[in-house]
N, C-alpha and C positions, 0 to 999 in steps of 0.2 A: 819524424816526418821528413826528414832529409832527403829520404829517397825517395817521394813523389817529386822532389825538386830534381833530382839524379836523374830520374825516369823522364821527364819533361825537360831539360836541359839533351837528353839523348837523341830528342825528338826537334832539336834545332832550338829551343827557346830558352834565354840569354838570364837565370833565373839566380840571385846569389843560394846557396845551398847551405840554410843555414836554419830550418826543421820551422820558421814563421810562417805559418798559412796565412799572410796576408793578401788584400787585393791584387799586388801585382801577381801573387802564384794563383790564386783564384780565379785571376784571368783567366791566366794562361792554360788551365787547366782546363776552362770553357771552350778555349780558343780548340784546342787538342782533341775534346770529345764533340764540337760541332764540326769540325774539320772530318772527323773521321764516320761519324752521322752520313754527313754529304756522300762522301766516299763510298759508304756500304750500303749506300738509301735507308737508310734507318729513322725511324719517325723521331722526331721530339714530341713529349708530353709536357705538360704543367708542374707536372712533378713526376721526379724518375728517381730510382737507383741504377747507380753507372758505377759495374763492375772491371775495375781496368786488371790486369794481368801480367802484370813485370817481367816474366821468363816462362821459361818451359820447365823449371824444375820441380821437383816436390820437396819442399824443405820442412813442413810441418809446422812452418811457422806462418803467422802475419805477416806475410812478403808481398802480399797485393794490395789493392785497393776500392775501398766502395765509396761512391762519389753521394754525396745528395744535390738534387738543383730539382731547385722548385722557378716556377718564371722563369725558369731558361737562364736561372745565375745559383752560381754553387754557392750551398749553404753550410755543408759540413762535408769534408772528407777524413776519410780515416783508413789505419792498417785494417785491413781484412786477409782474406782467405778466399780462392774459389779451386783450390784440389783439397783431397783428401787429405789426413793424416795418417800419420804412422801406422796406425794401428790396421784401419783398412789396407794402406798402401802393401803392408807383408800378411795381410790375412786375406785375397781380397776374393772378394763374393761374386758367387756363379748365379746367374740368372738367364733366364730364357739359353741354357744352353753354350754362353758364354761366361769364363772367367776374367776376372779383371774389375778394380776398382772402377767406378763411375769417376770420368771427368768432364764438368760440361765443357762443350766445345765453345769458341767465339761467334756470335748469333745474336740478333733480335726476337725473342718470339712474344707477339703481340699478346696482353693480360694474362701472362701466363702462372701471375702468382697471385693470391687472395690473404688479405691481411687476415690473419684470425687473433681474434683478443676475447676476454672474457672480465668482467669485474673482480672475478678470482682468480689473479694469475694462477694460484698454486692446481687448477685445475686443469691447464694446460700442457701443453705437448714441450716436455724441458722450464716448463716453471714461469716460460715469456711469452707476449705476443710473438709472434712468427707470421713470414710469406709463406703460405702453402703452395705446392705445385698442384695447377688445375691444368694443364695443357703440356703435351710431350714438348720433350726436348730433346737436341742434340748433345750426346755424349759422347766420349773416348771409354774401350773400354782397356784400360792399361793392367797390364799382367803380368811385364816383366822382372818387378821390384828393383828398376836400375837408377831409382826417382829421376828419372825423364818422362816427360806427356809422351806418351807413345798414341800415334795418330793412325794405325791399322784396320782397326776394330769400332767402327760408329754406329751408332744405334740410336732411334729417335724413338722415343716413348714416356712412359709417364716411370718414374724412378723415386719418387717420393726425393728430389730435388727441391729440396726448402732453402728458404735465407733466413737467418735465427744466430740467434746469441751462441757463442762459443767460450763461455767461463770465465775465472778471472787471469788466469795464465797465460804464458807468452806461448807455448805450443798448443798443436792443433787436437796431438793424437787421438781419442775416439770420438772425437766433436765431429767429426764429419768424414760423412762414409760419400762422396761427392756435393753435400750440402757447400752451399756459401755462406761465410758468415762474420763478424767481427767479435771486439771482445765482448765482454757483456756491458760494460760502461760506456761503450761507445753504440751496443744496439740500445740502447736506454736512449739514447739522444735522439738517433735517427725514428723509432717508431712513436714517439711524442704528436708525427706529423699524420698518420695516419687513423683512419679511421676502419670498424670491423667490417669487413667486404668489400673493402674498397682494393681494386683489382691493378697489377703493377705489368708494365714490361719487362720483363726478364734481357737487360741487356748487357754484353760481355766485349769489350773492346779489347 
């Protein structure tokens, strides 16, 4: 967790870099997504996931970040994921005419994901609760396999773009063809808070 302190030291704030998620990096890290909220007009809710986005690479790894803040103070953050893996990234899928993996783009889009759970996980879509997409989004469609976000190709529609568990491994590869996601022990933490239908903002800093 070092390098949410690296990422937020980048961004002006004075943090020692030493992987402790305590209150002063907890601040700070509110400070950074209300700051940037302000900035984008972006609403705050009661409870939100806040997807932050470290670079423009595609490394297939847990290089990003998914925030939790309930009340307007962070409760859990963790490595996540919001590009593709490997696997889409050189295989990547043609749709409505264009190829190119799905990446979402940086955006608010209001309820745009619905918790789904069942008393039987194993009934489920990959074994866990999941945010389903109900509401288009914006994406990139990248296509030149050079793992750069390539920013050409956008398209706003519905992509079956979920947030969900991504295994017990440190890579990403066919866990997400544009999904977002964390490991699995850390989505176990974050959907504890949630309840079945209850509806999320889809936000991407």
């Amino acid at each position: 967790m070092v390098k949410i302190q690296q990422y937020l030291n980048s961004k002006g704030y004075n943090l020692k870099a030493d992987g402790i998620i305590g209150e002063k990096t907890k601040n700070a890290l509110w400070n950074y997504i209300f700051k940037t909220f302000q900035q984008k007009k972006y609403r705050s809710t009661n409870k939100m996931l806040v997807w932050i986005r470290t670079d423009e690479n595609l490394t297939n790894t847990y290089d990003d970040f998914c925030v939790l803040v309930i009340d307007l103070e962070v409760i859990f953050v963790c490595k996540a994921t919001t590009t593709a893996g490997d696997h889409y990234i050189f295989n990547p899928i043609t749709s409505g005419g264009i190829t190119g993996t799905a990446i979402t783009a940086k955006q608010q889009i209001v309820e745009s994901h619905e918790f789904t759970t069942s008393k039987n996980w194993s009934t489920l879509w990959l074994g866990m609760p999941y945010f389903k997409q109900v509401k288009n989004l914006d994406i990139y469609r990248d296509w030149n396999k050079d793992r750069k976000i390539d920013t050409l190709k956008k398209t706003f529609g519905m992509y079956g773009i979920n947030l969900h568990q991504m295994g017990l491994g440190n890579f990403i590869n066919n866990w997400s063809a544009g999904c977002n996601g964390t490991s699995k022990a850390d989505w176990n933490k974050i959907i504890e808070y949630f309840s079945a239908g209850e509806r999320i903002d889809y936000t991407l800093i």
